[in-house]
C-alpha positions in Angstrom: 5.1 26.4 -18.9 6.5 24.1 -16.5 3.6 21.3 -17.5 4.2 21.9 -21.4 7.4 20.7 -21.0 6.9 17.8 -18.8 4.4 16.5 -21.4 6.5 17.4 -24.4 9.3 15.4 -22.3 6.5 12.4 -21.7 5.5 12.0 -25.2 9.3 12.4 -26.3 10.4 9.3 -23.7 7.4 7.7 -25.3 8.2 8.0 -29.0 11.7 6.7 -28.0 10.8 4.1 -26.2 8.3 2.5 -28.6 10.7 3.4 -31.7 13.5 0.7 -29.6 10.5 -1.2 -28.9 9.7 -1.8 -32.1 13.2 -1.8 -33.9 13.5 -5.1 -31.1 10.5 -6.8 -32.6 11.7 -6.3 -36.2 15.1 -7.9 -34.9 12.9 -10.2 -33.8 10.9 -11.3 -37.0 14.0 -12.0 -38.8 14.6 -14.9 -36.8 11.4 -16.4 -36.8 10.3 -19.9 -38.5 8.8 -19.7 -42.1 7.5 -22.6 -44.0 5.8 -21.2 -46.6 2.3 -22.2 -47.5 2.2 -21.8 -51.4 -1.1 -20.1 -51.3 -2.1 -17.5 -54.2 -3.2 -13.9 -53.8 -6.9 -13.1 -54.4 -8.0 -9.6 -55.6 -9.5 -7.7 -52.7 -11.5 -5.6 -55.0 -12.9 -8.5 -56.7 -13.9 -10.0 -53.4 -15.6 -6.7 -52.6 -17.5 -6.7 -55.9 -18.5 -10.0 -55.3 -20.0 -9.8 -51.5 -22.1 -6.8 -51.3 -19.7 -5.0 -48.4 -18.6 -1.1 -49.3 -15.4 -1.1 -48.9 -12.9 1.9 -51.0 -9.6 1.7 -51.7 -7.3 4.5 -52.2 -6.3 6.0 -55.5 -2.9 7.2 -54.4 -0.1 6.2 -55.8 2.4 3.9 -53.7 5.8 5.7 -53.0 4.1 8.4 -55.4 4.8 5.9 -58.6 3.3 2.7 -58.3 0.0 1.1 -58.5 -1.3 -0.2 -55.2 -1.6 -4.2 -55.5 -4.7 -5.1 -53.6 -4.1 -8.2 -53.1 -4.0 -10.4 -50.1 -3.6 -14.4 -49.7 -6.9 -15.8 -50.8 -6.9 -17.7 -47.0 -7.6 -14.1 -45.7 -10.4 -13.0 -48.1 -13.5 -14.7 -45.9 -12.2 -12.7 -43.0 -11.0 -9.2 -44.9 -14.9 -9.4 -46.1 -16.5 -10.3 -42.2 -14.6 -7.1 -41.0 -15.8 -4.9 -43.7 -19.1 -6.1 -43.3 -18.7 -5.6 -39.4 -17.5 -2.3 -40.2 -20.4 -1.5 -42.6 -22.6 -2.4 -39.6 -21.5 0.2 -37.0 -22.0 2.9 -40.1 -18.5 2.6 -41.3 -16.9 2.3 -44.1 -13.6 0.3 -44.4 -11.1 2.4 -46.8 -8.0 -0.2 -47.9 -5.0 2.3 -47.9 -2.6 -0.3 -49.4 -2.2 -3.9 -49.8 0.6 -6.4 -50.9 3.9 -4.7 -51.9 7.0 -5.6 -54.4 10.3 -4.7 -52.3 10.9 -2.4 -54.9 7.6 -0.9 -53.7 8.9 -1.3 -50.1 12.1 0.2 -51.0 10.8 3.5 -52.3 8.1 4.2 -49.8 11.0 4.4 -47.0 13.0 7.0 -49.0 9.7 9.0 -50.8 10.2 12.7 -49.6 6.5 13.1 -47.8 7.5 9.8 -45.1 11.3 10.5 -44.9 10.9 14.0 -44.3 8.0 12.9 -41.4 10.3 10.7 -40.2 13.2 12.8 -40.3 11.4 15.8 -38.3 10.6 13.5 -35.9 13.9 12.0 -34.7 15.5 15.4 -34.9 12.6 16.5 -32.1 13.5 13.1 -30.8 17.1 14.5 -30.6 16.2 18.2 -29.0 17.2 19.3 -32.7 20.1 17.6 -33.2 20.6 16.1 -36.9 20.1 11.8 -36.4 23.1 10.4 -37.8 22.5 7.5 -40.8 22.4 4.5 -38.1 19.7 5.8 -36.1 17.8 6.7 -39.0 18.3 3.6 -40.5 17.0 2.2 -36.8 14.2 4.7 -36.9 13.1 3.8 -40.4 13.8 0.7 -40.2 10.8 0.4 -37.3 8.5 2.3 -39.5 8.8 1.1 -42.5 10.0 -2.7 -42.9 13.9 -2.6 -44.4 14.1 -6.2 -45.4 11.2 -8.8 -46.8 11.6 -11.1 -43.9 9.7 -8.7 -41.6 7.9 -6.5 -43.9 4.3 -8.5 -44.5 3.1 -6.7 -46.8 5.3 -8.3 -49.0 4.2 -11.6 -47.7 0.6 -11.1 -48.8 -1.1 -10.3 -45.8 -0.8 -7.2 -44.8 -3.4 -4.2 -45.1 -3.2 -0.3 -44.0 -6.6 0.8 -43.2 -8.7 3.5 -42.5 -12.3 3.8 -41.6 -15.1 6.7 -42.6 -18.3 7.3 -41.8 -20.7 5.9 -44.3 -23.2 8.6 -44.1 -20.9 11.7 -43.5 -18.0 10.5 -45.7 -15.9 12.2 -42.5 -12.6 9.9 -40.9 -13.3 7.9 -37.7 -10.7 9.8 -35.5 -8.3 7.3 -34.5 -5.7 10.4 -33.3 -3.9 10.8 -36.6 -5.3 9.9 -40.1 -2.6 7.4 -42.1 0.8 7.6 -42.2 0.7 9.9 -38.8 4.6 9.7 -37.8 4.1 10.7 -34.1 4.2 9.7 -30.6 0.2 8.8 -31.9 1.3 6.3 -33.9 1.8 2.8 -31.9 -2.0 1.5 -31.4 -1.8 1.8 -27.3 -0.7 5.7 -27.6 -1.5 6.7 -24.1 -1.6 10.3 -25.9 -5.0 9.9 -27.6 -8.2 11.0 -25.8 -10.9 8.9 -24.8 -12.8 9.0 -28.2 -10.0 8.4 -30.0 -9.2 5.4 -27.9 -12.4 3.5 -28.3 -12.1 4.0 -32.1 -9.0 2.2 -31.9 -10.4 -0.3 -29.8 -13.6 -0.9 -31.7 -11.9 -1.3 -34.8 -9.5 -3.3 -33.5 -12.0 -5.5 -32.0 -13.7 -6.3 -35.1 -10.7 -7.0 -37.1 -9.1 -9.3 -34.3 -12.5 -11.3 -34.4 -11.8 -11.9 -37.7 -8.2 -13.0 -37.5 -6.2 -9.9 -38.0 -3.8 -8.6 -35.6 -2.3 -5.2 -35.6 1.7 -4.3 -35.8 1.5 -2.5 -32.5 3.4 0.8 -33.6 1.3 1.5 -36.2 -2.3 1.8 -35.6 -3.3 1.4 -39.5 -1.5 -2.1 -40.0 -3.3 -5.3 -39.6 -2.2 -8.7 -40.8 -2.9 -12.9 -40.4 -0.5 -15.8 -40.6 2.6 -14.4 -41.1 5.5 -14.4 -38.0 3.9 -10.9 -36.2 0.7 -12.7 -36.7 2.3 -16.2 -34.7 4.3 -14.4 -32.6 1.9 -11.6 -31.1 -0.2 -14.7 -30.3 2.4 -16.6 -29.0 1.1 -19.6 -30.6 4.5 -21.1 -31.2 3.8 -22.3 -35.0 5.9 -21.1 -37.9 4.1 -18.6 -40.3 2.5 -19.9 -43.2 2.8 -16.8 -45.3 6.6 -15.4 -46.2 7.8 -12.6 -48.4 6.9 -13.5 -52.4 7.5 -12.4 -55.7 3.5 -12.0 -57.4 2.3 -11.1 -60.9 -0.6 -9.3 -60.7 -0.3 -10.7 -64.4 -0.3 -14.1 -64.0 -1.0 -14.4 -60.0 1.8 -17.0 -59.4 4.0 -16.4 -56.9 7.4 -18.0 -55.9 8.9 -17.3 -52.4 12.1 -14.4 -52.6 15.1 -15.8 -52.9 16.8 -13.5 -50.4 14.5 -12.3 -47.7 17.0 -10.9 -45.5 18.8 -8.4 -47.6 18.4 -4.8 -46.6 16.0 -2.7 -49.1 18.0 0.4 -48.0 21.3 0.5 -46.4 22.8 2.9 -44.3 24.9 4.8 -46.9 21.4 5.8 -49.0 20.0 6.7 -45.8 22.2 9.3 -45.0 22.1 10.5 -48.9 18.4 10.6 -47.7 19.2 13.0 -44.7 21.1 15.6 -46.8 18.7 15.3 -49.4 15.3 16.2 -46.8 17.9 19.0 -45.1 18.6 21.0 -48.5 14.4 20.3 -48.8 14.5 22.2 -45.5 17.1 25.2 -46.3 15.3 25.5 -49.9 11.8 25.8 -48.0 
């Protein structure tokens, strides 16, 4: 019993610690150097189409009411299609889980019920069952989920989620949680995988680092290239090319946002959001 806890303690410290960890990097990213490139967004699935990789994309629905935009800056194409191909070569399939995002897309898939109420069951365990009040949910969230363009690069164009399958068995690669796991799993060097699931993670992450893609270290499913975690992570030094954008799937132009740095979420809908997921709770 005695070991239980001390692991249930372990992964607890560890969630905590990686949750400050990463609300420090997001503080981080809003200070960072932009100078935005100008480049457009190139469909991903008309890249696919076009090279002869198997690649899916999921047929979910972003924040359960949007269309997923798969899109990413057509700088990143060559290199989306090497990993996919690398990917197809192990006898894997690369599954796009979501691509560029509108803040209003952003917005909503913070507050959607299925990844606040993760969330929210999480940072009450984080709390020995004690109810977070709105400012560490806010903190919390705002690790998870990015609360502002500036850091969220998704909205910048080039960002993926990703998952992979095998190609002949149509089962996940085990990575330790499937996408979207809200856990002390999540951040991609998780000492609380086992052994398989580590050299998933690595392998993966292998082949999308030799093609330019680095992953947001809390989340194991997030990859992105030349935007500030790109610059940053690799301590190059150089501003990021790619910033938050407003895009027309329509007409594909884009013109940079005009206010990067203004919350998506504040603190006041946040803890709307709390009492909300509790009467979810008492009614289930």
């Amino acid at each position: 019993m005695s070991h239980e806890r001390n692991d249930e303690d372990q992964r607890r410290a560890y969630w905590t610690q990686q949750m400050e960890a990463a609300h420090d990097f997001v503080q981080e990213m809003m200070s960072r150097p932009v100078v935005e490139c100008g480049e457009p967004l190139a469909s991903l699935p008309d890249a696919v189409a076009a090279s002869g990789v198997t690649v899916d994309f999921s047929s979910t629905l972003n924040s359960s009411r949007y269309e997923r935009i798969y899109y990413l800056r057509q700088g990143l194409i060559e290199g989306f299609i090497g990993a996919a191909e690398a990917i197809n070569d192990r006898g894997w399939t690369l599954k796009v889980e979501d691509g560029f995002r509108s803040p209003v897309m952003q917005k909503f898939g913070a507050m959607q019920e299925i990844v606040f109420d993760m969330v929210l069951d999480r940072v009450i365990w984080e709390n020995n069952g004690k109810v977070p009040d709105g400012a560490l949910m806010f903190r919390r969230l705002s690790a998870i989920a990015a609360n502002c363009p500036k850091v969220g690069t998704h909205m910048s164009g080039s960002a993926i989620d990703i998952s992979v399958f095998s190609s002949e068995s149509s089962e996940e690669i085990d990575r330790g949680g499937s996408y979207l796991e809200i856990s002390e799993l999540t951040p991609i060097g998780s000492p609380f995988v086992t052994s398989v699931q580590r050299s998933h993670r690595d392998q993966i992450d292998a082949i999308m680092t030799s093609h330019g893609f680095v992953a947001y270290p809390y989340e194991f499913w997030h990859y992105s290239q030349g935007d500030a975690y790109t610059e940053y992570l690799n301590n190059t030094g150089k501003p990021a090319r790619y910033g938050p954008v407003n895009f027309d799937p329509d007409t594909t132009t884009i013109t940079p946002m005009a206010d990067p740095t203004k919350y998506l979420n504040t603190i006041e809908e946040i803890e709307k959001g709390i009492d909300a997921a509790l009467n979810r709770r008492d009614m289930g």
